[in-house]
N, C-alpha and C positions, 0 to 999 in steps of 0.2 A: 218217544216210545208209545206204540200201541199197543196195552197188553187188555184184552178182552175174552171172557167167555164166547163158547160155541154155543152150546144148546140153548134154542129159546133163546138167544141175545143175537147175533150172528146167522146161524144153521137151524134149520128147523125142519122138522117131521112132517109128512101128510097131516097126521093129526094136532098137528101145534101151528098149521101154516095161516089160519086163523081169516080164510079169503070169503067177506061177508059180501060184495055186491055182484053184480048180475059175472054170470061165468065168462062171457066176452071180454069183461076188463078187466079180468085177470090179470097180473105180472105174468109175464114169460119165465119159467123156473130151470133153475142147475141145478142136476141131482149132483151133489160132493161126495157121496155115499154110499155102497152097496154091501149091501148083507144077507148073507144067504142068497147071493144071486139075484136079489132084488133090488132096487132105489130104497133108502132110509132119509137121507137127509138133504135139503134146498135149501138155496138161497135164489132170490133174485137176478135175473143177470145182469139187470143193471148193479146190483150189491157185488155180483161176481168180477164184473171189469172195475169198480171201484177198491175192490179189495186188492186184484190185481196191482190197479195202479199207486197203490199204499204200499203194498208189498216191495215193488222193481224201485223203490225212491233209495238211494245211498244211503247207507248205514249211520250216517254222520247227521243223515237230515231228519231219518225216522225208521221205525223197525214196528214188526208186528210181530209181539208175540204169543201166541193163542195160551191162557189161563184155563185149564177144564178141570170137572169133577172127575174125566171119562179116565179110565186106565188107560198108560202109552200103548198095550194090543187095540183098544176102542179107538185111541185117537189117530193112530197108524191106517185104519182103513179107511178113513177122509182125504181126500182128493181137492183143496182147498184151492183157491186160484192163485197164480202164479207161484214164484220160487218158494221152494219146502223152508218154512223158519229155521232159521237154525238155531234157536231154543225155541223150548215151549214148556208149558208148565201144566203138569198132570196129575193126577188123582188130588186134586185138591191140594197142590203142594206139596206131596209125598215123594214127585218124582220130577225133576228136572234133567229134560234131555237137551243133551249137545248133538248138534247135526241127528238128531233120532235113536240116540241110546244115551240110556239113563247114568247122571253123571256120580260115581262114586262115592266124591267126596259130599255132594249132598244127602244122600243115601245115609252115609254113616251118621253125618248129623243128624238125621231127622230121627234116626232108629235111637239114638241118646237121648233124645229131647222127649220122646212120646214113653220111655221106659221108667223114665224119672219123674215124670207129671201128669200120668193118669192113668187108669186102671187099663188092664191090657184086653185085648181083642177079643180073646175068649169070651171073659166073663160077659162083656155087652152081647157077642153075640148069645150068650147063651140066654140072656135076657128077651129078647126079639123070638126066640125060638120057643124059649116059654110058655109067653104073654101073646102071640101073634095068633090070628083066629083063622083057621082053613077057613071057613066062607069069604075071606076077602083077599088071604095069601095067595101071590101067583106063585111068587120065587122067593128066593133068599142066597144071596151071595156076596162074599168076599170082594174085596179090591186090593190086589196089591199087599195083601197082608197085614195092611194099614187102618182100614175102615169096612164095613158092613157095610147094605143095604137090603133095602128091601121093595121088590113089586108087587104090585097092590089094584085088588077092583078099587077104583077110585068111588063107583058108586055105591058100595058096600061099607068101606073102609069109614071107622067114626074115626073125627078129629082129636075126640079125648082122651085114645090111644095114642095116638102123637106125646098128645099135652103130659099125659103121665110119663111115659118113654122120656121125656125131654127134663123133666121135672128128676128123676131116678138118674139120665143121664150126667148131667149137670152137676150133681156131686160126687162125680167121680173123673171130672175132666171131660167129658165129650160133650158134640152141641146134636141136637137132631135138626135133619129140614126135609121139607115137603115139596119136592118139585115135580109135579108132572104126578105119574103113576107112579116113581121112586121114592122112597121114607130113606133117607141119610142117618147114619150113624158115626158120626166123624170128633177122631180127639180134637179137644181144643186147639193144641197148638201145631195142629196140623191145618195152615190156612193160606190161601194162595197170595197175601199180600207178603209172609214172609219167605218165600219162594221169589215175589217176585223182585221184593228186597235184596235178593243175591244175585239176581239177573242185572237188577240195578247198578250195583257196586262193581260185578263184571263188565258189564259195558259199559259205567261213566253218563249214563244219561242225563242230561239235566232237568229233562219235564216229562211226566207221567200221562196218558190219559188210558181211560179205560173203560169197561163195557159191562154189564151182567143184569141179572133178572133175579138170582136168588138169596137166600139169605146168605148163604156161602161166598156171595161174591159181595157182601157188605163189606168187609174190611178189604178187599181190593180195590173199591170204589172209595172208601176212607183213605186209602194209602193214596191215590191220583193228585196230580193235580187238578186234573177236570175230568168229569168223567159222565155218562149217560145213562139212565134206565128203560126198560121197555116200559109200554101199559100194561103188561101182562106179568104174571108170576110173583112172587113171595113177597118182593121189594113192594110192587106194586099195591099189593093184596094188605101190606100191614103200612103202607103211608110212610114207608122210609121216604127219609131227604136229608139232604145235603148240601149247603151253599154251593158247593161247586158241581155240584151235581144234577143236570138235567134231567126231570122228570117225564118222559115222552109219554104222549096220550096215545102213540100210532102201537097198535095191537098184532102180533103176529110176525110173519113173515119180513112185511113191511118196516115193521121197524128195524132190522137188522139192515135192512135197507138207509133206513135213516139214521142210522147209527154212523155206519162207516162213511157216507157222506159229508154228516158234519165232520167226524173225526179227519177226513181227507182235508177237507177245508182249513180247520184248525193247524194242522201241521203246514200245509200252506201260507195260512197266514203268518206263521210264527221264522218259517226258511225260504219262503219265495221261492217253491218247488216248481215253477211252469206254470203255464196259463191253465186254468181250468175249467 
């Protein structure tokens, strides 16, 4: 099983595509994404026929199951290559869909498990709305019921509002992260390694690998048997590592590129999936 983050690991933004040398030798790009009638997110198209052909491999050999922060409406308007997962794992483990609707019996679990061990929605958000400074607020919105965040001038935005936010969260069960222009507001045990834990036990997998860039996806990359990071983002940025976890120097766009490659590889070596 491949279960990996999109954003920033995989799928990437104009602004996160991160293409530093002359504009000729560009990668050729797949927008996956359109919002408000315009492209939002890329990948590579060699990353695109790659993922493709990770994707069409028999279930017995390997499966890809995309892990996001994004709510299932965000992750519903992505256009991913080849066949639609039939799971996938959303808002940060909050929400597991079967063939693209969210499956019940996880649902009820998760809604137990965050009411018994940490303080509830309201009060963090009402912390964030507080404590948050209109010169660097963009927005402020919900996910799923589950989690807050918040958008942010990233150039305005001080980090010791993070660090205090983090420090107030924290004794009350939730973790904060800082990915991109987004500040996360997320309960502890709401986390996509144990989401992906029941994906696990429902399909019988016996080897994990997987993918991310932020701190949210640390315990998914902990849960793996092997697993990859970008040079970019939170992992990056605080010197996370892992024995089994490769450290990529490649920045941007590129790297989701070199993610799923190796991981194609990997699974080939392991089932003798065709020539590659």
């Amino acid at each position: 099983m491949f279960a990996s983050d999109l954003d920033r690991t995989l799928v990437y933004s104009a602004a996160a595509l991160h293409l530093t040398g002359p504009d000729a030798e560009a990668p050729r790009l797949l927008s996956v994404e359109v919002y408000r009638s315009a492209p939002l997110s890329y990948l590579t198209e060699t990353a695109a026929v790659t993922l493709a052909d990770l994707a069409v491999l028999p279930p017995d050999e390997a499966r890809f199951v995309p892990v996001t922060t994004r709510t299932p409406e965000q992750y519903r308007r992505m256009r991913l290559p080849g066949p639609a997962p039939e799971l996938a794992v959303c808002a940060n483990g909050g929400r597991l869909l079967v063939h693209g609707e969210p499956d019940a019996q996880w649902d009820a679990k998760v809604a137990d498990r965050l009411a018994s061990d940490c303080a509830p929605l309201a009060e963090v958000r009402e912390r964030l709305r507080a404590t948050a400074d209109a010169a660097w607020l963009r927005k402020e919105r919900v996910a799923e019921d589950l989690f807050c965040y918040l958008v942010v001038d990233r150039d305005r935005f001080p980090a010791a509002w993070a660090e205090d936010l983090a420090g107030w969260a924290g004794e009350r069960g939730w973790t904060v992260s800082v990915q991109g222009r987004k500040v996360y507001a997320v309960p502890r045990p709401l986390t996509k390694s144990a989401a992906l834990a029941e994906v696990v036990r429902r399909t019988g997998a016996a080897r994990v690998l997987a993918a991310g860039d932020s701190l949210l996806d640390a315990d998914l990359l902990a849960f793996a048997d092997r697993g990859w990071r970008p040079g970019h983002g939170e992992l990056a940025d605080t010197g996370w590592q892992a024995p089994h976890v490769t450290a990529l120097t490649t920045r941007g766009v590129r790297a989701g590129e070199e993610i799923l490659t190796a991981a194609l590889a990997d699974i080939r070596d392991h089932h003798g999936a065709g020539p590659r």
